[in-house]
Every structure is written in C-alpha cells, then in structure tokens.
KOLDOMAR-418908 format. One record per residue (C-alpha): x, y, z; residue number from 0. Coordinates in nm, 3 decimals, always signed. Layout:
<rs>
X_Y_Z_nr
X_Y_Z_NUM
...
</rs>
This chain:
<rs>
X_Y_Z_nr
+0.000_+0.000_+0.000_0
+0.150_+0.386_-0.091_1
+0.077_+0.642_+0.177_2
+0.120_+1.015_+0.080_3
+0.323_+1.232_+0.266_4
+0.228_+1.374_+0.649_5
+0.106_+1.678_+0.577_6
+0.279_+1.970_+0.813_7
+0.258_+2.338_+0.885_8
+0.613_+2.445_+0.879_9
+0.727_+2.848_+0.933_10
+0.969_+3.005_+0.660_11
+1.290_+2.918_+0.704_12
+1.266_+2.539_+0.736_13
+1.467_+2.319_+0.466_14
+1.341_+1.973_+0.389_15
+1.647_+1.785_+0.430_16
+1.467_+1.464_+0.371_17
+1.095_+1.349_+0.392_18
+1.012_+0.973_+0.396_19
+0.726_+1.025_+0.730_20
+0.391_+0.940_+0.600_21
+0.026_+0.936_+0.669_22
+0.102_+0.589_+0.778_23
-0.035_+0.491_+1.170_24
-0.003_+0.212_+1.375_25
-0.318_+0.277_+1.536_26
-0.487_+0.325_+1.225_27
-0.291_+0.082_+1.007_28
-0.206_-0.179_+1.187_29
+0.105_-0.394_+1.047_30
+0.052_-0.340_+0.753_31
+0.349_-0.104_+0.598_32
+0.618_-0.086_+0.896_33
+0.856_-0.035_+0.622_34
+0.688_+0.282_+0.698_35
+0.835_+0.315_+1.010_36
+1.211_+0.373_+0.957_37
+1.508_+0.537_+1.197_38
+1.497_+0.849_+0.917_39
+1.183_+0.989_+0.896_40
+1.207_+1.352_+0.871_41
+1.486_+1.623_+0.903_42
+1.436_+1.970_+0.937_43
+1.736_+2.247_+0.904_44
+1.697_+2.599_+0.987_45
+2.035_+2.748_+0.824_46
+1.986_+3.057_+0.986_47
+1.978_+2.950_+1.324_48
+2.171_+2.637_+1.272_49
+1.901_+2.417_+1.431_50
+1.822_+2.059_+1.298_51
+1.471_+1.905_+1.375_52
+1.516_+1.491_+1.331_53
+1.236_+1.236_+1.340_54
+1.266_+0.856_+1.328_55
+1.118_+0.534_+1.473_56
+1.286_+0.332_+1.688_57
+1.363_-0.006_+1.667_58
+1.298_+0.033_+1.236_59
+0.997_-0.180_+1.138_60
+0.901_-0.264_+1.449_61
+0.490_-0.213_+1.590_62
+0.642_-0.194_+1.925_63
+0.882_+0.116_+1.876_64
+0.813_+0.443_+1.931_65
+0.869_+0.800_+1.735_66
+1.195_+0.988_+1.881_67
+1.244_+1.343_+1.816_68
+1.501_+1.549_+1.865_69
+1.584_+1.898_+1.825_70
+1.980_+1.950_+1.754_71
+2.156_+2.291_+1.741_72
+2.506_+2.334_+1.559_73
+2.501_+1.968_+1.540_74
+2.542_+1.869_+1.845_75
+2.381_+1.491_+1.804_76
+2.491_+1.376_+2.171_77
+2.304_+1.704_+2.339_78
+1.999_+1.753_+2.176_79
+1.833_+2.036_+2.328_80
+1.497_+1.853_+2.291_81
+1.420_+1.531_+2.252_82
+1.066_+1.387_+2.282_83
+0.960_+0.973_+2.268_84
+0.610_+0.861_+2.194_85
+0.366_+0.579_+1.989_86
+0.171_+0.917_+1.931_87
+0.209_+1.023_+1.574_88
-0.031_+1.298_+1.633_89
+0.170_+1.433_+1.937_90
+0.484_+1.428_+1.743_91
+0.269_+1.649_+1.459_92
+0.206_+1.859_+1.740_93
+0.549_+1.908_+1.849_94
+0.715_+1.953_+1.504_95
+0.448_+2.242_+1.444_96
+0.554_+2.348_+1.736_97
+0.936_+2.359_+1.745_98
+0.947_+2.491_+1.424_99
+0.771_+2.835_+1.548_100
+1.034_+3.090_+1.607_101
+0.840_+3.199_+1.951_102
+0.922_+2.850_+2.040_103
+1.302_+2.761_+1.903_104
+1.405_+3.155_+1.973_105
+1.498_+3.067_+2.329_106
+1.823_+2.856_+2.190_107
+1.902_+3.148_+1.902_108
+2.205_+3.321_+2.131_109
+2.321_+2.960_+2.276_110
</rs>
C-alpha cells in the first residue's frame, strides 16, 4: 500500500532535508506497511539558526517502537536540546508544528 506524505505546517525558514514520514499509523494501520516506520523519517534544518529538527522510529519496522524526536543545534547529536519519545504520531505532529515556530526555538538562538 502507498501512503502520501504527512502533511505539516512548517514556518519560513525550514529546509526539507529529507521526507520519507507518512500518513502511515499504527493505530490506524495496523502492520501493515512498517517499512513505513524507519530510523529516518524527517529532518528539518533551519540554516539561519543552525538548528536541525530529526524524526525517526525506533527499533525500524518494528509495531512496538516508538517516534523519537530530537531537536539538535550546531550539530550537536549527543546534546539535543529537545528530545521527545512517543507511539503518538499525532503528538509528534504537534510538536514539530511546534518547534518549528520561532516563539518556540528563539529561546536557543544566542546559545
């Protein structure tokens, strides 16, 4: 089965480093594409501010794993400044919308 891309409200400045998270959901899917579920999901890069939003699924292809995202600034991989774990694919919608938000990620711009 082909699921389209997870729609998401991003703010300017945001580059689509890569895009493989999908409308896919365990809790409304099932088992039937965890191929779906991989360890890259989604990165986010905001050049300007040199923050990285990263999304992936962890263990890969596996019902019982959970989303992890992080939020990374100047690359940084070991300190994320956020990091969030869930089964909730609408919470982690929730929290990329969020992050992304300069009222939100302007707290770590003079860091």
């Amino acid at each position: 089965m082909f699921y389209e891309l997870q729609p998401l409200r991003l703010q300017a400045g945001w580059k689509i480093e890569f895009n493989n998270f999908t409308e896919y959901d365990t809790d409304l899917h099932g088992e039937n594409a965890l191929h779906e579920l991989c360890e890259d999901l989604l990165r986010l890069y905001n050049e300007k501010v040199n923050l990285i939003i990263d999304l992936g699924w962890y263990p890969g292809c596996d019902i019982s794993g959970h989303y992890v995202l992080e939020l990374i600034k100047d690359f940084k991989w070991d300190y994320p400044l956020e990091r969030i774990s869930t089964k909730s694919k609408k919470e982690i919608i929730a929290y990329i919308e969020k992050w992304v938000c300069f009222e939100f990620f302007a707290k770590y711009c003079n860091k």
